[in-house]
Short mmCIF file of the C-alpha atoms (twelve columns), coordinates in Angstrom:
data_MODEL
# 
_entry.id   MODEL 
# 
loop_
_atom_site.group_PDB 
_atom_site.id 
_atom_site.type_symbol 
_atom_site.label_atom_id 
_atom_site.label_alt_id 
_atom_site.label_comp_id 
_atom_site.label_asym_id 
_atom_site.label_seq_id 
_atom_site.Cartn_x 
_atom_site.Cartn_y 
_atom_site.Cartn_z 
_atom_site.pdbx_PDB_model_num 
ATOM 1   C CA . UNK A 1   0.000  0.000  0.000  1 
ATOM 2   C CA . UNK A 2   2.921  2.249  0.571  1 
ATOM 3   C CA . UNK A 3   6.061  2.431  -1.226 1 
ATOM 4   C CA . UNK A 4   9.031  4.023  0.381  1 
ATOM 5   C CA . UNK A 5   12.315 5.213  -1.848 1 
ATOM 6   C CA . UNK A 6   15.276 6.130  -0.221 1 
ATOM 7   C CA . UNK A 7   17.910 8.447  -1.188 1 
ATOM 8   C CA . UNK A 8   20.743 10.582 -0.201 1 
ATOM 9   C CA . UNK A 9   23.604 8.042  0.661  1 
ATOM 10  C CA . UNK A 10  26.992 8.309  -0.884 1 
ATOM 11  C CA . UNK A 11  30.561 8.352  0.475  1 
ATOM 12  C CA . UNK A 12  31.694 10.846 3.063  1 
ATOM 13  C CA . UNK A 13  34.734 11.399 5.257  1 
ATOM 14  C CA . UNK A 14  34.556 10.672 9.087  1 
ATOM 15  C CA . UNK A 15  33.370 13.981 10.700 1 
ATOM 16  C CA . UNK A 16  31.155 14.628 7.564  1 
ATOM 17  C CA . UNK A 17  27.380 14.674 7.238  1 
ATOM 18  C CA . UNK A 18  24.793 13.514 5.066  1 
ATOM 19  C CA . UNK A 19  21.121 13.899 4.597  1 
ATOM 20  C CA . UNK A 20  18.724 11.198 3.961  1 
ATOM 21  C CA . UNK A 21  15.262 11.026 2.195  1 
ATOM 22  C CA . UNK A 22  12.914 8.966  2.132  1 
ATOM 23  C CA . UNK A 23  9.724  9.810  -0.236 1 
ATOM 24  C CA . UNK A 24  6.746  7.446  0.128  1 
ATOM 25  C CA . UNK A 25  3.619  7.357  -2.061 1 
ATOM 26  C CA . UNK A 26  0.774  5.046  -2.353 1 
ATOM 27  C CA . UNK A 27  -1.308 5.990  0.578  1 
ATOM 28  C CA . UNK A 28  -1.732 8.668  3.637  1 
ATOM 29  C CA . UNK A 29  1.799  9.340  4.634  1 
ATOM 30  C CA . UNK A 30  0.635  10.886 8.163  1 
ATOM 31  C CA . UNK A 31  -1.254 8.171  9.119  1 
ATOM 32  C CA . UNK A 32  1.955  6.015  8.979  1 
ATOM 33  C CA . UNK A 33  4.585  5.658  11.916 1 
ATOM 34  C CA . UNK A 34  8.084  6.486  10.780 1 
ATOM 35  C CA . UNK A 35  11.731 5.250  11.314 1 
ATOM 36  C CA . UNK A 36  15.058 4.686  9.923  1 
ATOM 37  C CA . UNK A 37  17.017 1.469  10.459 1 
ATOM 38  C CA . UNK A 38  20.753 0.684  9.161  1 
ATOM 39  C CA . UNK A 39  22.181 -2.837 8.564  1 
ATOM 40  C CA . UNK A 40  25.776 -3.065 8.603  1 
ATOM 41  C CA . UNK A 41  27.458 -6.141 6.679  1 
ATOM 42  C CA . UNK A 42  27.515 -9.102 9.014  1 
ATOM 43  C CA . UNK A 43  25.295 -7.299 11.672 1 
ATOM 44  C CA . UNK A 44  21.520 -7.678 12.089 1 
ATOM 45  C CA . UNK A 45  18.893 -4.544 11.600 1 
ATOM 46  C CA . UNK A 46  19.023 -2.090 13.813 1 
ATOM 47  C CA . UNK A 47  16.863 1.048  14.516 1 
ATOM 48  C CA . UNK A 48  18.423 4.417  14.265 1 
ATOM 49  C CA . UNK A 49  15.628 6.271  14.691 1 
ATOM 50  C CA . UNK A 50  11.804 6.871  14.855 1 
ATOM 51  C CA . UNK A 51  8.918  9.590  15.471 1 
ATOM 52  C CA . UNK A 52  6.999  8.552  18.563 1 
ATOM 53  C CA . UNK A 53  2.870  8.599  18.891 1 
ATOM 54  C CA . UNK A 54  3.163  11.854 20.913 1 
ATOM 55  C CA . UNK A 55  5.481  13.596 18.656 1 
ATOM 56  C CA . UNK A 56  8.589  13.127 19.803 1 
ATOM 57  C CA . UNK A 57  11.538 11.248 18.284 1 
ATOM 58  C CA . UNK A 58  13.906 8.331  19.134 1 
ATOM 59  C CA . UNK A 59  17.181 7.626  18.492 1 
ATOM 60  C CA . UNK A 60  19.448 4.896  18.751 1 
ATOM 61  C CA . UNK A 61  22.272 5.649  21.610 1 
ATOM 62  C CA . UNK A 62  25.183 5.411  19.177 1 
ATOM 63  C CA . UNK A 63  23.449 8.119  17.250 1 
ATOM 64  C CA . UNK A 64  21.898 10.216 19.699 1 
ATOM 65  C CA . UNK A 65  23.091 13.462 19.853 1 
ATOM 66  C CA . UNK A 66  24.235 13.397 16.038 1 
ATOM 67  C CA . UNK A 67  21.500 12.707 13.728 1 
ATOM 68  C CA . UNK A 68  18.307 14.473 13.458 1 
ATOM 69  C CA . UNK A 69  14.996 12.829 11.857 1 
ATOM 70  C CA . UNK A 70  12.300 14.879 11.019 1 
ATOM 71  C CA . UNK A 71  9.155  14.462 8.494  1 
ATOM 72  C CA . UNK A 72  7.753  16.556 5.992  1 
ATOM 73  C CA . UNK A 73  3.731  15.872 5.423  1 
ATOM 74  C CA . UNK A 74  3.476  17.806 2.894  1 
ATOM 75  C CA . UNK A 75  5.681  16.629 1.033  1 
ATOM 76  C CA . UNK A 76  5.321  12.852 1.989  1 
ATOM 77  C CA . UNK A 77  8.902  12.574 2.990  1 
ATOM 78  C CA . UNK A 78  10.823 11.480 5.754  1 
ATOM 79  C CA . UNK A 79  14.371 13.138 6.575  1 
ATOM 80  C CA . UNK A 80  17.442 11.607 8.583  1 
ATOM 81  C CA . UNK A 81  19.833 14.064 8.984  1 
ATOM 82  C CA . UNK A 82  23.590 12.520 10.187 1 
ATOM 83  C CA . UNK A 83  26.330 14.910 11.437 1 
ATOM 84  C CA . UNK A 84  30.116 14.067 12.708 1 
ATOM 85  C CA . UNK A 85  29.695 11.128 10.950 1 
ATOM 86  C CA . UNK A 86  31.636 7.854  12.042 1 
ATOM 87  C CA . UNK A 87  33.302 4.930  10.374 1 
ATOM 88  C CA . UNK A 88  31.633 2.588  12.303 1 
ATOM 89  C CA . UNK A 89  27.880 4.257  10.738 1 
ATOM 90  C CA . UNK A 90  28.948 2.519  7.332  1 
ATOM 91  C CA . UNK A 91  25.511 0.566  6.778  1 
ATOM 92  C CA . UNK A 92  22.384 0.304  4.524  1 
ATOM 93  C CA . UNK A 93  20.102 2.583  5.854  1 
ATOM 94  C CA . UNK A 94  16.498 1.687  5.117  1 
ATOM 95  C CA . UNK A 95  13.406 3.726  5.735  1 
ATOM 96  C CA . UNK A 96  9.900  2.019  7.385  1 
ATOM 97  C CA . UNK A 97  6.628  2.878  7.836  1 
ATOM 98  C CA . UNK A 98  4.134  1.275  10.080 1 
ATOM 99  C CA . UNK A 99  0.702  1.119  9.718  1 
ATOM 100 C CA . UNK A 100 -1.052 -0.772 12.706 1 
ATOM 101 C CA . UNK A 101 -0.033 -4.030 12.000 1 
ATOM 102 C CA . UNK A 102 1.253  -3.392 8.041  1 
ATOM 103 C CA . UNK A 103 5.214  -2.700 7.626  1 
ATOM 104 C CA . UNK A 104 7.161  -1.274 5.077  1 
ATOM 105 C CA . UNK A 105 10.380 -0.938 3.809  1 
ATOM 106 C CA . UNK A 106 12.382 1.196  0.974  1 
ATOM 107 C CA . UNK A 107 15.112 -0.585 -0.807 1 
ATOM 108 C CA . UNK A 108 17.746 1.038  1.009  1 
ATOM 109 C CA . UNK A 109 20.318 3.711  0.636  1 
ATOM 110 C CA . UNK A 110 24.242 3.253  0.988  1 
ATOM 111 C CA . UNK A 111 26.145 5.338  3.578  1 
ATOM 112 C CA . UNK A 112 30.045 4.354  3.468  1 
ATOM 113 C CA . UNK A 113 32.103 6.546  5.710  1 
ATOM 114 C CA . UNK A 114 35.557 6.422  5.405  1 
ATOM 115 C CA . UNK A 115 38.435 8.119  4.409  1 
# 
């Protein structure tokens, strides 16, 4: 019902930032829950972040402090914004949306930082 489409991933030095999207279509984008996970090779799925029921967001502790999500209604997108970037956030980051019981996923968006 929705479909989710990551973008914004690329290569960047340690201490660098990046911005993720994530632009969904397909059905009511505010009715849906929101987060960001990351899978790094060899590791399971892991949530980075998410908007809570009352408004509020929450992050991951190895990320707190340095990335930012935030949604855009109106524009049916989802934002992940990752400052002072480390090597060890290399991963696939994948956006999700949550629908009572229904789940989604984006195909996933590369984020290599090295230097």
């Amino acid at each position: 019902q929705v479909q989710l489409v990551e973008s914004g991933g690329g290569l960047v030095q340690p201490g660098g930032s990046l911005r993720l999207s994530c632009a969904a279509s397909g059905s009511i984008f505010s009715l849906y829950v929101m987060g960001w996970y990351r899978q790094a090779p060899g590791k399971q799925r892991e949530l980075v972040a998410a908007l809570t029921s009352d408004g509020g967001s929450n992050y991951a502790d190895a990320v707190k402090g340095r990335f930012t999500m935030s949604r855009d209604n109106a524009k049916n997108t989802v934002y992940l914004q990752m400052n002072s970037l480390k090597p060890e956030d290399t991963a696939v980051y994948y956006c999700n949306a949550v629908f009572t019981k229904d789940a989604y996923w984006g195909q996933g968006t590369q984020v290599t930082v090295s230097s």
